[in-house]
Phi, psi and omega in degrees: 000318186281004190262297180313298201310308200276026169279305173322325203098029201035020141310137134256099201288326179314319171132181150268004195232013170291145204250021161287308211245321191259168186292184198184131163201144218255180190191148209238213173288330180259041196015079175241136156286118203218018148169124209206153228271181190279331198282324191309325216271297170346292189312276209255050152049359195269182197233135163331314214272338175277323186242014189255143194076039195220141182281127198291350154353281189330301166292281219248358170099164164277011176235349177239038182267143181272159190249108203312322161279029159315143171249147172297172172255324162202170168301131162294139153316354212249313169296333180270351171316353250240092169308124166299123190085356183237191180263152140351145137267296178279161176266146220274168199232097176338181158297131164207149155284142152227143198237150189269136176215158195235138196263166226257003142240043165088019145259152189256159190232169162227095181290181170227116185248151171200145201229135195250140180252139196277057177333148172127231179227338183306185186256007180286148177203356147185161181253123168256137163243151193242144160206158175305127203281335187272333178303324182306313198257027141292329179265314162315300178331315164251006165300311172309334194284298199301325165327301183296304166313325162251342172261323183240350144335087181305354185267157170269126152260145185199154206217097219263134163280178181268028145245048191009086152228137211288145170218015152207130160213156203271202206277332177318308204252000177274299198295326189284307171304355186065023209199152143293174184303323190287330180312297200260004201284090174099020238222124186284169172311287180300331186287325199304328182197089179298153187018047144285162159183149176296104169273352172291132170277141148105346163264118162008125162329281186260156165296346163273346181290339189249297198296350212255337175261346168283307161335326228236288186283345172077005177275098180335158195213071199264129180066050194257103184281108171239138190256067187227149172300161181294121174273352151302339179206069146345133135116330199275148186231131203237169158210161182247143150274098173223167169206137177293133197200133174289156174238157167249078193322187172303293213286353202115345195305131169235131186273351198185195162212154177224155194225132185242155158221195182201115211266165209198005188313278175331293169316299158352306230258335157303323194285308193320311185273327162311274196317316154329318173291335206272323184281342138299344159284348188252326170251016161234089259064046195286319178242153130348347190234119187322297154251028144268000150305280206305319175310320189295300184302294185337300234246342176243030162253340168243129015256033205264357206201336137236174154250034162190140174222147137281118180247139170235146202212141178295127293193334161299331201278307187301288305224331171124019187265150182253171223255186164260333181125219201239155178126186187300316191292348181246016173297347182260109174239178188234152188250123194243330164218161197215129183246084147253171213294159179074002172270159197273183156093198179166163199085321171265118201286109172271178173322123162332186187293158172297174200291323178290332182263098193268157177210149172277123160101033205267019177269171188047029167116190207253114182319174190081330170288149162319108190057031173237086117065111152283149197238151194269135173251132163269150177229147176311169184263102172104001190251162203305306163341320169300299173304292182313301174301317171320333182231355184062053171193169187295144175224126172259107195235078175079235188257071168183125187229086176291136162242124160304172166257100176242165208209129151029043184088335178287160176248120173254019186167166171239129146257137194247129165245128186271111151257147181237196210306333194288358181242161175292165173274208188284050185291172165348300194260001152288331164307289186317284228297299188292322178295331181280309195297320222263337181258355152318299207274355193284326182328277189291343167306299157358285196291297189307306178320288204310299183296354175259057083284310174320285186317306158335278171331301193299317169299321166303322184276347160313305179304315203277334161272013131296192165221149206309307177210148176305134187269161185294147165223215129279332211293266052086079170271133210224161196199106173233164165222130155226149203223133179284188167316281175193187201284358192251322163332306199041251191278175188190179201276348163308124151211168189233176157206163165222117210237119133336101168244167182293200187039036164051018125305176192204114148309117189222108210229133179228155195206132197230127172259151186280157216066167188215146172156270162212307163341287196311292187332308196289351213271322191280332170256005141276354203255303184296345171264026168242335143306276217283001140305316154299296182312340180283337190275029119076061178291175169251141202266013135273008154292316192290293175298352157295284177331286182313328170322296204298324213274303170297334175297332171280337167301324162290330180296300198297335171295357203234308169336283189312319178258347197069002172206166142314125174222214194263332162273031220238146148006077172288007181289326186287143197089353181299153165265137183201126178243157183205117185254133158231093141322112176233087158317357155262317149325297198092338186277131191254150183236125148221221167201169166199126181243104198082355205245178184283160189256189176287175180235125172264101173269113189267211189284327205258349107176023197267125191251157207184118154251122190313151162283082184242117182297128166013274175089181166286119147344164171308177111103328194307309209036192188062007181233134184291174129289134166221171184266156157215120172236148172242162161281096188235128164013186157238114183108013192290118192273108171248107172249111161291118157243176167269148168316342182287007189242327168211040157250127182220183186296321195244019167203160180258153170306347175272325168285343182299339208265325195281318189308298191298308163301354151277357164261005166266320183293335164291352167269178183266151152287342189275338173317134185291166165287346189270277245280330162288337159315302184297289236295295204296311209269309184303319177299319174222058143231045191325308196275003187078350192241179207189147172272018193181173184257155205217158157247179196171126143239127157266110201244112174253115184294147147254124191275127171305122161308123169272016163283347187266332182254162146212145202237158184226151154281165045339073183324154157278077179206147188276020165276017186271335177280337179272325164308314163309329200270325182299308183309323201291296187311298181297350201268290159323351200212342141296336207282342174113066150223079174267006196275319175261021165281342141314305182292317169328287185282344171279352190277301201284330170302327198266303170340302186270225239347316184293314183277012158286277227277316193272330191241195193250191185210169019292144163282162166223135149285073208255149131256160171205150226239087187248231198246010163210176141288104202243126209245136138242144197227110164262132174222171186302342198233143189249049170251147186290177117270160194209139170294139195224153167276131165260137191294186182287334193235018146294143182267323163240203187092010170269329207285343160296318161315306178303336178273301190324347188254354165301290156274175181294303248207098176204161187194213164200143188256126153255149156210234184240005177265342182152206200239176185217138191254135175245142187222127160235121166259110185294187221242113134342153176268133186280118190324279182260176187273120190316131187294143157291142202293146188075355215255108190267359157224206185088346178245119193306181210266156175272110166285354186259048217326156171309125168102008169323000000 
């Protein structure tokens, strides 16, 4: 007995009123004991030999000896165990009494008597068998389980011989096969559930393959994901949680494997749509870009959650715009992305639009792909698209399930969810599902829309604080590139220029702010409208850039005022960089300064490249340290590149190999080489990848030389016969160049011009004209006092005469340096009778009888 047990696992399956197991004494007519087993002498403590001839009294009293009309008090559980239409699991438990019983050292107990009656001649006349009564309704107690367990148990059990074939399963697994038991009864595993198969890795395929290694090995197989149609419902494809256990006998014999399961479809398929939500929180609004938002929902909806989804979007949502609203009018959208299942990617060109929708254009892939186009979609009169916009809200039709895109009341766009027949349709929490998912991404759609306006906006003001186009000049042929950080960076704080100056000089300025964003940017079109405010006033440039100090170092005080300390929000012009250069195509001479900033590359005509010894300076805003110039002389035909540190400073190179670089692609052009072309050459060499760690500017400037037959210069006394003499160098000098329409205006500019500097300045005078794309009349003297225009009253004798130039030309002003000043006029040019000679050209022109310096 104790061998049987433990071959169970210490179950013991007999029961307590099996008569192997409960206690048992035999009773003769005059109920007397006359035989009785060692488990009674166990129960109720007497010894054979103290109780065999003893009245069963003794134990149960005179009122509880049993009896053949004993009436039971109930019925065993085993009766009622009875699978409908089957067989038993245990065989039932004769009648039994409970009884008050007295243990043989005087506590009282309470058995279950049940009484067998004897046939024959002996003096035996019933077998009682006795057992404890809380052991009994313990035993009941799981008898009651195995009841539930074959009847009432949403999990399925079932029980395979070792030729796997099934040969019991309780009512769970009758409802999932669809057939009884009497049916379905020696019916292999695998017929049973046909093309199943085990989806957990790393474990066995098919169901004969996983029971056939629990039979062979004896190792349970817990939790096993099977995956199959129902066979109760064809077509439905379901999954289980099961697991496998070898069965056994008392003795060792194994007779089977049992298999319990559990469908888990339903749980399956939530947890499925959580982790779907979750993977959307993680992969979708990853950028900035509208549409690679939409590509994003499209791609983590498929196939987990349809097999197609469309996202369309209002063609106001690219543009950073919110839509106008719902209705017929907002019915033309762009299919900004298209998924369907089994497609990669990218690269591979899918299917048109679903069956509600036509689109223009559907050769050369799928919106969504990398460099494919959203394309405009109409959706039909009645389809669910239709509808949905019409009213902004979900609409569900068979297998198409439309979500709007809502955003702070606007719709910016529908997702179309596609399923086709092999998955359910649309239920409630898929619906719930798809409506969370579509308002994640409505979100992130959102954000992205707002920042491409944003961004828009911030790029629009970039353009208008660079500059639209460079003006045309004599000095100077010019090429420039900028290029921001990158596309989420956008605008950022580099800008270059080029200023016009008087005497057909050119102002030539690069300028780097720190940082990037719309702050810089705007912080880089104050700085740049503050040179070119400055520059006309023919500052000298480290003049100029003193002036630029002062103004941002007081623009950070005052802001450090204003907030009481320097914080993060203070001035980002302090730290700004700045180079500033002028060019004179009559000299050949560059004047320049630099505050903080790298200096230019000087390429001369023969390919020899140099960066100039230019000192240094302070950054912007630092103060307390001067400026200084350096002008040099250059060549005709000479190359000057301005840049930002973003052109050859990088994460994986230093600014020194950037610098070795960028000269050998300067030394390597031609004079004859375009200037664009040389750009592309220099931003390819040393950005390869188009991108950059900073925002960069590259200005090229290739010099020109003034003809000197276009300029002529005069001496002067300071004596007033010097006007009259002026006015004579002008006329003949005008009438070689063929402009005699302006030798009147011409000698009244230059007459009063010296004359004022007879009365007011010091001498020697200097005359220069010089005969360019204006007439530029200039008169230099020694004193460096301004002049100014004035109203003269009626009866002043003079005080006019500037006025009167002033109303002569386009243009007048005053030049310092360090011998005095210079008063200047630009007069525009008669239209020319012939073709004007090109700058440099010496000839086409007559010979000058008045030599320079007369």
């Amino acid at each position: 007995m104790d061998n049987e047990r433990r071959a169970n696992g210490d179950a013991d399956f007999r029961g307590p009123l099996d008569v192997t197991s409960a206690a048992t004494f035999v009773l003769d007519e005059r109920d007397v004991v006359i035989g009785w087993s060692h488990a009674a002498q166990d129960l109720l403590g007497y010894r054979t030999d103290e109780i065999i001839g003893r009245s069963v009294a003794v134990i149960l009293g005179p009122d509880g000896v049993p009896g053949p009309g004993a009436a039971p008090e109930r019925r065993a559980a085993a009766d009622r165990a009875v699978r409908p239409g089957g067989s038993p699991l245990v065989p039932p438990f004769p009648e039994h009494d409970v009884h008050a019983a007295i243990h043989r050292d005087g506590h009282r107990m309470r058995l279950v008597t049940a009484v067998c009656l004897l046939s024959g001649t002996g003096q035996a006349e019933r077998v009682v068998v006795v057992a404890d009564r809380d052991r009994l309704r313990e035993w009941e107690s799981r008898l009651a389980m195995l009841q539930g367990l074959a009847t009432e148990s949403p999990l399925g059990f079932a029980i395979y011989d070792t030729d796997l074939r099934l040969v019991w399963c309780n009512a769970a697994s009758e409802r999932e096969i669809g057939r009884p038991l009497a049916e379905t009864r020696g019916e292999l595993a695998e017929d049973l559930y046909p093309r199943g198969r085990f989806v957990t890795p790393g474990y066995p395929e098919t169901l004969h393959a996983v029971m056939r290694q629990v039979l062979d090995t004896g190792e349970p197989f817990l939790d096993l994901h099977f995956r199959a149609e129902q066979p109760s419902d064809p077509g439905e494809e379901h999954l289980w949680s099961c697991s496998y256990y070898r069965l056994q006998d008392a003795s060792g014999h194994v007779f089977g494997v049992c298999e319990d399961a559990f469908d888990i479809s339903d749980r399956y398929e939530a947890q499925r749509q959580v982790n779907l939500l979750v993977e959307a929180g993680r992969s979708v609004g990853t950028t900035l870009d509208v549409l690679v938002t939409a590509g994003e929902l499209a791609a983590v909806a498929v196939p987990e959650y349809a097999d197609r989804v469309d996202v369309d979007l209002a063609p106001a949502v690219l543009e950073g715009e919110v839509p106008g609203g719902t209705g017929a009018g907002a019915s033309d959208l762009l299919r900004a992305a298209s998924r369907p299942a089994g497609a990669p990617d990218s690269g591979t060109p899918g299917p048109g639009p679903s069956a509600h929708a036509t689109a223009d254009g559907q050769a050369g892939g799928t919106p969504g792909e990398p460099g494919i186009p959203p394309r405009p979609v109409t959706y039909a009169e009645g389809s669910p698209q239709h509808r949905s916009l019409a009213s902004g809200g979900l609409v569900l039709e068979d297998d198409t399930l439309v979500v709007p895109l809502r955003a702070g009341g606007a719709v910016l766009g529908l997702a179309t969810f596609v399923r086709d027949g092999r998955r359910s349709f649309f239920d409630r929490g898929a619906v719930a599902v798809a409506d969370e998912l579509v308002a994640r991404a409505a979100v992130s759609v959102d954000n992205a829309r707002r920042y491409t306006r944003e961004r828009e906006s911030a790029l629009a003001l970039q353009r208008q604080l660079l500059p639209q186009h460079l003006p045309s000049n004599s000095a100077v042929d010019l090429a420039y590139r900028y290029l921001p950080t990158d596309d989420l960076s956008g605008v950022g704080g580099d800008w270059f220029d080029v200023i016009p100056l008087s005497g057909t000089r050119v102002g030539l300025v690069v300028g780097d702010v720190v940082g990037h964003g719309l702050h810089a940017a705007a912080t880089m079109g104050r700085l740049r409208t503050t040179v070119r405010a400055l520059a006309p006033l023919d500052l000298s440039p480290d003049e100029l850039l003193k002036r630029l100090d002062d103004l941002v170092g007081q623009s950070a005080q005052d802001s450090a005022d204003a907030l009481g300390t320097l914080t993060g929000d203070e001035d980002v012009a302090a730290g700004a960089t700045c180079l500033y250069a002028v060019y004179d195509p009559v000299s050949r001479s560059c004047t320049m300064a630099r505050a903080g900033h790298l200096p230019p590359a000087v390429v001369e005509p023969g390919g020899r490249v140099t960066f100039p010894d230019l000192p240094a300076g302070p950054p912007l805003g630092l103060g307390g340290l001067p400026f200084e110039c350096l002008e040099i002389e250059l060549p005709v035909g000479s190359l000057l590149a301005l840049f930002t540190d973003g052109l050859v400073e990088a994460r994986d190179r230093d600014i020194d190999k950037g610098l070795e670089t960028l000269a050998h692609v300067l030394a390597g052009s031609d004079p004859a080489d375009s200037l664009e072309d040389l750009c592309d050459r220099a931003i390819s060499d040393l950005l390869p990848d188009g991108t950059t760690n900073d925002d960069t500017a590259l200005l090229l400037v290739r010099t020109r030389e003034l003809d000197d037959r276009r300029v002529a210069v005069w001496s002067l006394p300071a004596e007033p016969v010097a006007a009259g003499r002026a006015r004579e160098f002008v006329a003949n000098r005008l009438r070689s160049w063929g402009l005699d329409e302006l030798v009147f205006t011409t000698e009244l500019i230059a007459s009063e011009l010296v004359t004022n500097a007879v009365r007011y300045a010091e001498g020697p005078l200097h005359l220069r004209l010089i005969h360019d794309r204006t007439l530029v009349c200039e008169v230099a003297d020694a004193g460096h006092t301004a002049p100014h225009l004035r109203h003269s009253a009626d009866d002043d004798e003079g005080g006019r005469g500037l006025f009167i130039v002033a109303q002569l030309v386009q243009r007048w002003g005053t030049r310092y340096s360090q011998d005095g000043k210079a008063i200047w006029t630009e007069q525009a040019l008669p239209a020319p009778s012939r073709p004007r000679p090109r700058v440099g050209d010496s000839t086409g022109l007559p010979d000058d009888p008045v030599l320079a310096g007369s």
